[in-house]
Each structure stands twice: as structure tokens, then as C-alpha cells.
N, C-alpha and C positions, 0 to 999 in steps of 0.2 A: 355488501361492500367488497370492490375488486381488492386483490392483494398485492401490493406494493411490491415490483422487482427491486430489490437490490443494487444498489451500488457499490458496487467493489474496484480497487485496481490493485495489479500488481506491482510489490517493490520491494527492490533490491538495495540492503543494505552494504556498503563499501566495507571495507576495514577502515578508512579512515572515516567513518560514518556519515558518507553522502550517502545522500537517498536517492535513487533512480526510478519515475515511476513509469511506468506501461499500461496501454490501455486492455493490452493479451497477449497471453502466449505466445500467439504466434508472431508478434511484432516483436517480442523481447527475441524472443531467439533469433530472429534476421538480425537484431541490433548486438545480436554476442553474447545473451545473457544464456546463462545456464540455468534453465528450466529446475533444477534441485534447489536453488537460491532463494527462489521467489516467493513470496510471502503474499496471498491474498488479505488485502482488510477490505473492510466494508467503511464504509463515505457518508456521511449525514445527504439525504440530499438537497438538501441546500447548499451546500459548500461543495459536491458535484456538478452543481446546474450554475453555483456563480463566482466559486471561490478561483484562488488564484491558483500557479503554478507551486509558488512559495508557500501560500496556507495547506493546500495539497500535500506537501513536502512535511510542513511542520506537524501537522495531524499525524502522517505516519509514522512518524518519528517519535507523535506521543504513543502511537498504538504500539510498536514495537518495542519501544519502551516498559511499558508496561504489561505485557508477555514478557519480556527476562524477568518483570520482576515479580511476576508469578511462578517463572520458574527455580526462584530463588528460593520461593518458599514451599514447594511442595515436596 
């Protein structure tokens, strides 16, 4: 059985907690971002192959989420 690449994107949390996502590196940085910012998650992929822009956004948002709150407690 072949083994499933990964779906990731990167993103960048605001201080006012928008979420900006990139599909890489190298487009975030033409687009201004600072390469230090950026947070790789990984994407169910179904919800990479059909989700929306929004569900995209809200996923992240739970993943980030939940890394502070790991980091809360270690």
C-alpha cells in the first residue's frame, strides 16, 4: 500500500486573530509574510480536495487553538 502524502498549509495567525492561509513559503513571503510567523498544519484530506476557504480558515483555527492549549499545560 502507497503512502499517503500529506496535506499541509501554511498560516498565519493576526493579533486580531484572522487567519491567513498559504499554499508555501514562497508565496507567503511575495505576499509580506514573515517566514518566522508561519505555522505548518496538516488538512484532513477531504476538506483539502473540497473544503471551503472558510472551513479551511475555521480548522486552523481549531488546530492553533489547541497547540496554546498544550502549551498551557506542559
Amino acid at each position: 500500500m502507497e503512502e499517503e502524502t500529506q496535506n499541509t498549509l501554511l498560516v498565519r495567525r493576526d493579533k486580531d486573530g484572522a487567519i491567513t492561509l498559504y499554499a508555501d513559503e514562497d508565496w507567503a513571503i511575495e505576499r509580506g509574510a514573515d517566514p518566522a510567523e508561519l505555522i505548518t498544519i496538516p488538512i484532513p484530506r477531504e476538506l483539502y480536495v473540497s473544503g471551503t476557504v472558510q472551513q479551511l480558515r475555521e480548522h486552523a483555527a481549531t488546530y492553533l487553538e489547541s497547540l496554546d492549549g498544550q502549551k498551557g499545560t506542559s
